[in-house]
C-alpha positions as CSV (number, residue, x, y, z in Angstrom):
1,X,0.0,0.0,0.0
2,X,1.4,3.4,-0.8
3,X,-0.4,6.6,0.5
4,X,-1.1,7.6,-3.2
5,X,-2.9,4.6,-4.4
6,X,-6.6,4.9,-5.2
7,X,-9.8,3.1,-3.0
8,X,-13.6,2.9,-4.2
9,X,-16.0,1.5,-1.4
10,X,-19.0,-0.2,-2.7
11,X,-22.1,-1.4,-0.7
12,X,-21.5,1.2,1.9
13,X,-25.3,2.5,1.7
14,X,-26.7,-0.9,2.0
15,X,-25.1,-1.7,5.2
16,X,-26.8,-1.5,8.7
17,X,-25.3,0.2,11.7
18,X,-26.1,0.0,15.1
19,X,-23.6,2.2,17.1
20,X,-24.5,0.7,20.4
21,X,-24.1,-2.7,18.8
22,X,-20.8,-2.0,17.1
23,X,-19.1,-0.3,20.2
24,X,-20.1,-2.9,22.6
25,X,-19.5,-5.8,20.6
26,X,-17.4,-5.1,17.7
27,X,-14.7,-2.3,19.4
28,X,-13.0,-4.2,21.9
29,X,-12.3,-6.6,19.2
30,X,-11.0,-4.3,16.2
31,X,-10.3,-1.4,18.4
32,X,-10.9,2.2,18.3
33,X,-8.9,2.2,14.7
34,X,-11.2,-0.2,13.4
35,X,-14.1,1.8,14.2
36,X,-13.0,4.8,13.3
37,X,-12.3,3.7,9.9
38,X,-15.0,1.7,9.3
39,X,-17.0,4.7,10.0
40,X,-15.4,7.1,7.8
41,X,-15.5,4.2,4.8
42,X,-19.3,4.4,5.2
43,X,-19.1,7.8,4.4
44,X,-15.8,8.6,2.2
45,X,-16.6,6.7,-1.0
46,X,-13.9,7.1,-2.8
47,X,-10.5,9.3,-3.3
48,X,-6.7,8.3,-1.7
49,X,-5.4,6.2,1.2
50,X,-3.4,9.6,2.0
51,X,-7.2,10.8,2.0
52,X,-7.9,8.2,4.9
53,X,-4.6,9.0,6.6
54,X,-5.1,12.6,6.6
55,X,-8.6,12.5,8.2
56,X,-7.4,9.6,10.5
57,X,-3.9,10.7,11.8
58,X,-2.7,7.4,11.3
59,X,0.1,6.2,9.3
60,X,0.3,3.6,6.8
61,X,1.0,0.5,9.4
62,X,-1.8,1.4,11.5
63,X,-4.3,1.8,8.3
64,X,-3.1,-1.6,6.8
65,X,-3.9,-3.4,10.6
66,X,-7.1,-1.8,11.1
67,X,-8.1,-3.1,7.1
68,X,-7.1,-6.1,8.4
69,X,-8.7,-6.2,11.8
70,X,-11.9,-5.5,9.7
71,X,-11.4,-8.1,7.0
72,X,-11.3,-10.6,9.7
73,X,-14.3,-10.0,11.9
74,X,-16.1,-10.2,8.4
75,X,-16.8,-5.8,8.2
76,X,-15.6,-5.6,4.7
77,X,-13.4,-7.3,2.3
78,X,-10.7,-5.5,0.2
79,X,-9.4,-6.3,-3.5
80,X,-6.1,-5.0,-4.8
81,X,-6.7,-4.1,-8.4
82,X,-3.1,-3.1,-9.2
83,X,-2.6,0.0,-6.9
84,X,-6.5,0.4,-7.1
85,X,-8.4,-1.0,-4.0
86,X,-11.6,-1.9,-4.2
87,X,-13.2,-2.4,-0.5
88,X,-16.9,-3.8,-0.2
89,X,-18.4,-2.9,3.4
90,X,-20.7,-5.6,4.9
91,X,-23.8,-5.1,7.5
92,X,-22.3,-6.1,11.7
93,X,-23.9,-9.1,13.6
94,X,-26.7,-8.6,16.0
95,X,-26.1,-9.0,19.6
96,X,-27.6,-12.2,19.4
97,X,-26.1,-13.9,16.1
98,X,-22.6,-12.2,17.4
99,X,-22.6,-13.9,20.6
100,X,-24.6,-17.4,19.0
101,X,-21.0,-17.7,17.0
102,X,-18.4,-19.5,19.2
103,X,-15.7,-17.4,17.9
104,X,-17.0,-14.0,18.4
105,X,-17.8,-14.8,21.6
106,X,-14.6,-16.3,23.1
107,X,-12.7,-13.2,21.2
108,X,-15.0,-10.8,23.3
109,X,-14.3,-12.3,26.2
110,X,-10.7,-12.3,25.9
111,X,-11.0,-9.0,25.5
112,X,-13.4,-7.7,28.0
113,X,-14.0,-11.0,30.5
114,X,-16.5,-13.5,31.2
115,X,-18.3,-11.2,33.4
116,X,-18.8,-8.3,31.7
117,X,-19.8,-10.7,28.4
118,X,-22.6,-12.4,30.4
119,X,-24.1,-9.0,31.1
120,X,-24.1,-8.7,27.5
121,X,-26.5,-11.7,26.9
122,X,-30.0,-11.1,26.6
123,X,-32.2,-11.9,29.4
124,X,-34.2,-15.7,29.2
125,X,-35.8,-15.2,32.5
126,X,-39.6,-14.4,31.0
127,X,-42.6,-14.6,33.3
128,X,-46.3,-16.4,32.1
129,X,-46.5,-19.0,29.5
130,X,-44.7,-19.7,26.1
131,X,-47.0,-19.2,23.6
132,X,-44.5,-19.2,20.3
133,X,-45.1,-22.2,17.5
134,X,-42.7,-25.1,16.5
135,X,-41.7,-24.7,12.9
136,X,-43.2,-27.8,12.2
137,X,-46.4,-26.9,13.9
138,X,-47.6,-24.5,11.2
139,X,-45.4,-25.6,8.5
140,X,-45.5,-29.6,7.0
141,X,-42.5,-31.2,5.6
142,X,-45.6,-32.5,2.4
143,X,-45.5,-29.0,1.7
144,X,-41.8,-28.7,0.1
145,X,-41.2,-30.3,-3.2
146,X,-37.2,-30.8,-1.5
147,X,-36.1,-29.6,2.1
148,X,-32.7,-28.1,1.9
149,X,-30.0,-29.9,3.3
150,X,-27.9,-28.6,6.2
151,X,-24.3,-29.0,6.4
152,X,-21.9,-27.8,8.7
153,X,-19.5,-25.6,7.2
154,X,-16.2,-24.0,9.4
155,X,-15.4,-25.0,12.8
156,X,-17.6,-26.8,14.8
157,X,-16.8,-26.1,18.6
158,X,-20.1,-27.2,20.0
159,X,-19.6,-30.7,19.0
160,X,-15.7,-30.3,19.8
161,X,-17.0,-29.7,23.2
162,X,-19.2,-32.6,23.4
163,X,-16.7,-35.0,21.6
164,X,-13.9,-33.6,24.5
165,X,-16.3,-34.6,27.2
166,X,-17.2,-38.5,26.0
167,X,-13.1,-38.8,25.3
168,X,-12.6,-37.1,28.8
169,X,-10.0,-34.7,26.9
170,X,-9.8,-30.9,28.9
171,X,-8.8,-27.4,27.9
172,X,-5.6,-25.9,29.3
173,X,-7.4,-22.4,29.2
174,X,-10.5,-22.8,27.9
175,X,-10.2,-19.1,26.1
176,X,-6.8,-19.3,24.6
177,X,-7.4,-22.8,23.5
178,X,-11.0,-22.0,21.7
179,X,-8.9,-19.0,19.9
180,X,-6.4,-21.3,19.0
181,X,-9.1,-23.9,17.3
182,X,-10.2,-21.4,15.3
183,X,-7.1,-20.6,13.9
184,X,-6.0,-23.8,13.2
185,X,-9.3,-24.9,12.0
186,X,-9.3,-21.8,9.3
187,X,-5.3,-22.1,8.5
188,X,-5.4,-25.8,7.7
189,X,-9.1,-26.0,6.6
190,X,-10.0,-28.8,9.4
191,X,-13.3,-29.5,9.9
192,X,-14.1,-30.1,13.8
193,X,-13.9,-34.1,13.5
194,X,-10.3,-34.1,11.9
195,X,-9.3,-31.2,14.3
196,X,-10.4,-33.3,17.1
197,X,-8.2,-36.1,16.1
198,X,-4.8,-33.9,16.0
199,X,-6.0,-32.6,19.7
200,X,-6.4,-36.2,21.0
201,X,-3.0,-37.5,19.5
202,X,-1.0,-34.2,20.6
203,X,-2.6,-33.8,24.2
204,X,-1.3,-33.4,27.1
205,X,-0.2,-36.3,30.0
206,X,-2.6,-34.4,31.9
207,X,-5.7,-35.1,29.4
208,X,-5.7,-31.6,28.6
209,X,-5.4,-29.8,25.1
210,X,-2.4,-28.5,23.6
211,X,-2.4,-26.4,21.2
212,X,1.1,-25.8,20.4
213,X,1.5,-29.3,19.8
214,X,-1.6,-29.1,17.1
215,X,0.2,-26.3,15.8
216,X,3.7,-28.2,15.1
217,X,1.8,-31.5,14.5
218,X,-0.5,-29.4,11.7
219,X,2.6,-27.8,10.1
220,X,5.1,-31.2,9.9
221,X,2.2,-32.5,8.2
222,X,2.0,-29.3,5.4
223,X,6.0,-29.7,5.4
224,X,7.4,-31.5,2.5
225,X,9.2,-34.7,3.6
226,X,12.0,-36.5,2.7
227,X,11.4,-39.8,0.9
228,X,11.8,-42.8,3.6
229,X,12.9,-44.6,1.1
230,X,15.8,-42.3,0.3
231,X,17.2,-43.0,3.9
232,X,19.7,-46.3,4.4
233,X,17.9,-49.6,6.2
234,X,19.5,-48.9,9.8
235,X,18.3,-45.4,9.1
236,X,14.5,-46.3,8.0
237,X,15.1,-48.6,11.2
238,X,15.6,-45.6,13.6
239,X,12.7,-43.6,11.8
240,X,10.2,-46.4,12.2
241,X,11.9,-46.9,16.1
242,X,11.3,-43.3,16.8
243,X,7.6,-43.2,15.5
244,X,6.4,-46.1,17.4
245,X,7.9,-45.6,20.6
246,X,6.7,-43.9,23.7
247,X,9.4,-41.9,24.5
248,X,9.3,-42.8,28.8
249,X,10.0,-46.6,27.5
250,X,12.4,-45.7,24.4
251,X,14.3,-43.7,27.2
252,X,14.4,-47.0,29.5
253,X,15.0,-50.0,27.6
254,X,18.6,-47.6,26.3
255,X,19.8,-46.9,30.1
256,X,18.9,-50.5,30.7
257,X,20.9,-52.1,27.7
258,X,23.8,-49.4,27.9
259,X,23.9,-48.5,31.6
260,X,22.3,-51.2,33.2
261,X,20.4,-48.0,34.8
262,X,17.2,-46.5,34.7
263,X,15.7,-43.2,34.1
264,X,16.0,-40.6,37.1
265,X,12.8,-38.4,38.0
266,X,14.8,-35.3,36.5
267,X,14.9,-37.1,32.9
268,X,11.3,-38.0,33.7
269,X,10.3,-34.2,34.2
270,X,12.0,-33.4,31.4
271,X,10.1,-35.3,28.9
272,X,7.1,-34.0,30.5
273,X,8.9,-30.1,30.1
274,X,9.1,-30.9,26.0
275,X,5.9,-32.6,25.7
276,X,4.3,-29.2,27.2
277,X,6.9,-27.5,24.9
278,X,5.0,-29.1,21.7
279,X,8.0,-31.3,21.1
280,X,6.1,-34.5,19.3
281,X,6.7,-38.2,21.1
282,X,9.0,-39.0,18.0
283,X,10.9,-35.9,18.7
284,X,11.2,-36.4,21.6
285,X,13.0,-40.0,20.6
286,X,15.2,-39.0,18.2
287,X,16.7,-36.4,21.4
288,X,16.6,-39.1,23.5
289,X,18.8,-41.3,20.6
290,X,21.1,-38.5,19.9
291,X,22.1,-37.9,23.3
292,X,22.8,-41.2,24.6
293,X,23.7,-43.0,21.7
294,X,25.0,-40.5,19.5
295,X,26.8,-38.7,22.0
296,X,27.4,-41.3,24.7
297,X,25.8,-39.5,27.5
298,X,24.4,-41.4,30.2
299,X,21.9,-39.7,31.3
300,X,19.8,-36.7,29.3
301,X,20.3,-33.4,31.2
302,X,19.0,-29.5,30.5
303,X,20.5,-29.3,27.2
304,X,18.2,-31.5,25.5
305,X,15.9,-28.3,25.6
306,X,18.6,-26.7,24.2
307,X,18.5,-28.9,21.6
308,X,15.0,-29.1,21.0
309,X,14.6,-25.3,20.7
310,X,18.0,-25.4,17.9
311,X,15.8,-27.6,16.3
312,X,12.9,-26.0,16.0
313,X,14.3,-23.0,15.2
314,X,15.8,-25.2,11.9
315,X,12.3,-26.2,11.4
316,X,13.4,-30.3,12.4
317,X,9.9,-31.1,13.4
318,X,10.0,-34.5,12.3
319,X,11.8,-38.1,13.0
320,X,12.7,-38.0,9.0
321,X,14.1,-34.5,9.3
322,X,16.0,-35.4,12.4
323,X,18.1,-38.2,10.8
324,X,18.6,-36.2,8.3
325,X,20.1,-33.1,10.6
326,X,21.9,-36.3,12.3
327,X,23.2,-37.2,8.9
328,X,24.6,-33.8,8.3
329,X,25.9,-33.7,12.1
330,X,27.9,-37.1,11.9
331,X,29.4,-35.9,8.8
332,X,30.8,-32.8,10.0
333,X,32.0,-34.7,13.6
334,X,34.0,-36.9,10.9
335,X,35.4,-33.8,8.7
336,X,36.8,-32.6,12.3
337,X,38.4,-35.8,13.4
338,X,40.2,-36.2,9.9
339,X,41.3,-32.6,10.1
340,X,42.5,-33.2,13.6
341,X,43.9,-36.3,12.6
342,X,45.6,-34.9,9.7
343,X,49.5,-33.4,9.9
344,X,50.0,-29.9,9.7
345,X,51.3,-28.9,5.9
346,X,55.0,-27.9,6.0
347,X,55.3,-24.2,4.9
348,X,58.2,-23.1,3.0
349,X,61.2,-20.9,4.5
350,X,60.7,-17.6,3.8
351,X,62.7,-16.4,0.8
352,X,62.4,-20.4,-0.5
353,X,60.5,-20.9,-4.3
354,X,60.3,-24.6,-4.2
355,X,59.0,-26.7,-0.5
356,X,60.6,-29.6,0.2
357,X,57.1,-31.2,0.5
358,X,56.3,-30.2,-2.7
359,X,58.6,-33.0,-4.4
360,X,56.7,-34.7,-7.0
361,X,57.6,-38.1,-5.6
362,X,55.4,-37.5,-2.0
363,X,52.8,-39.6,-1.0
364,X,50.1,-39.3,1.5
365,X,50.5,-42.2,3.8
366,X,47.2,-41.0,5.7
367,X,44.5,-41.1,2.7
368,X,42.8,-44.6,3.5
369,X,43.4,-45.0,7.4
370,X,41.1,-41.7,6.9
371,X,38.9,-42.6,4.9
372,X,37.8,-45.8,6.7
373,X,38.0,-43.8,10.4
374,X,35.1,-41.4,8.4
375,X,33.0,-44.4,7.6
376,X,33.1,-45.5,11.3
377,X,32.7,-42.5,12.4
378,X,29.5,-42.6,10.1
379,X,28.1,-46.1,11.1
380,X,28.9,-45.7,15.2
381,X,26.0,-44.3,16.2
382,X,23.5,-46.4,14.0
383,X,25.2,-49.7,15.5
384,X,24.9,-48.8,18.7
385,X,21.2,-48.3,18.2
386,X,21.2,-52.4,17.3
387,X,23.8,-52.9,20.8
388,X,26.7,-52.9,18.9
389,X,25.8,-55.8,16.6
């Protein structure tokens, strides 16, 4: 957006506006920007963002966010016509359609609280007797030639609700979590039932949701993978390993078979720190691996969080990615032990044209004992995956 470019707004006249409605609903949401500019686009039909800015006092930033802020509570919709915007306004929600959507509603009261939302909702205590009609008490279903069918479009959270209750699954923060839903629903166009399965395989220890795990779980799946099949057999091996284990036994049965030991309540709390972290179980395994086989710890301290956030800033949210960064890591580990292994060139005297070392007759003695220390270098930690077989 540039402060010269052009803006027509179109429907403005045919949209309703309740200013009671729209600052006690709508303006905690979108702000007092928001409403400032929605009001003035209502009434400015057309001319230059500078036009908007002027009028406003804002600049650029805050005109593009409130646009935004607008867009996504569904006030108006903009087009970008090559340096010509087009923005079509749209009517608000009533008080009782803006609190019947799950969304709305948990946004309002993240902004204002529960308490001041209830006193929002419309009063159901009503004295005498009921007298309103059933649809189908005045209307038969003979009298339709087809009824319409009803699907159910977007995010579902009342049934999310019910499904949590029959799988005994809890929110964390019942607020935050709904937002977060929402968002992930809309950003990987889930209905509720296929939402509802990421929640259940990425909850908590505690039965609860958690909804950084959904996040990472949701974007390893979007992620393009390497092949499986472009991995070696010990490394498909530790792939399929890391995937099916639980990461409490994967942790167990290694201190058992390499140090007769077993895991302390530290490592214990700090598989439950990365599982609240959103580090996945197979994650999780592949840290566990690279510590004490890779590495030869025996036990897994603080700096597998470390770890776990290097990796995540590399984007590694996968088993598959993980042996591949391992791949990469035991390669380099070899580099530097051939380098170290390696004697220091001889430099020539100063004031000498010709080294001594540069006689045509030398030979490296070192070239194969190096080359087959890189390739066991390479192999160690797979084999001791297998106890050293």
């Amino acid at each position: 957006m540039r402060p010269i470019d052009r803006f027509t707004v179109k429907n403005a006249e045919k949209t309703s506006f309740d200013a009671g409605v729209f600052v006690m609903f709508y303006e905690p949401i979108i702000e007092r920007d928001g409403l400032a500019l929605y009001q003035l686009l209502r009434v400015v039909k057309k001319g230059r963002l500078s036009d908007l800015l002027n009028h406003l006092n804002f600049g650029l930033t805050d005109l593009a966010l409130a646009l935004d802020k607008l867009s996504a509570v569904k006030l108006l919709d903009i087009y970008d016509n090559h340096g010509e915007f087009e923005i079509a306004c749209h009517s608000h929600l009533t008080p009782e359609q803006f609190l019947a959507d799950g969304l709305y509603r948990q946004l309002l009261a993240d902004k204002i609280g529960l308490a001041a939302l209830e006193k929002l909702v419309p009063t159901a205590d009503f004295s005498g007797q009921l007298m309103s009609k059933r649809f189908s008490d005045i209307y038969r279903v003979s009298d339709f030639a087809e009824m319409p069918k009803i699907t159910d479009k977007g995010f579902n959270l009342a049934t999310f609700k019910v499904t949590m209750l029959d799988k005994n699954l809890h929110f964390a923060d019942e607020t935050k979590d709904t937002l977060a839903l929402y968002a992930l629903a809309e950003k990987f166009d889930l209905d509720w039932y296929d939402l509802f399965k990421v929640a259940e395989a990425t909850q908590n220890g505690d039965s609860t949701l958690n909804t950084a795990n959904m996040s990472r779980w949701l974007i390893t799946q979007n992620q393009k993978q390497p092949r499986v099949t472009d991995f070696s057999k010990a490394e498909q091996d530790l792939i399929r390993t890391a995937k099916a284990e639980k990461p409490e036994l994967l942790l167990a049965q290694i201190k058992k078979r390499r140090f007769d030991g077993h895991p302390t309540q530290k490592e214990k709390q700090l598989l439950q720190r990365l599982a609240r972290d959103g580090v996945t179980a197979e994650l999780q395994n592949m840290l566990i691996i690279y510590f004490l086989e890779i590495r030869g710890y025996s036990n897994i301290s603080d700096y597998i969080e470390e770890q776990a956030n290097r990796w995540k800033k590399e984007g590694i949210t996968s088993a598959v990615l993980a042996v591949k960064w391992l791949a990469t890591f035991q390669s380099k580990q070899a580099e530097k032990a051939l380098k170290k292994a390696t004697p220091p060139k001889k430099t020539a005297p100063v004031g000498k044209k010709t080294p001594e070392w540069s006689d045509p007759d030398y030979k490296n003695q070192t070239s194969l004992a190096q080359q087959n220390e890189l390739e066991k270098i390479k192999r160690q930690a797979l084999e001791n995956l297998n106890g050293g077989e």
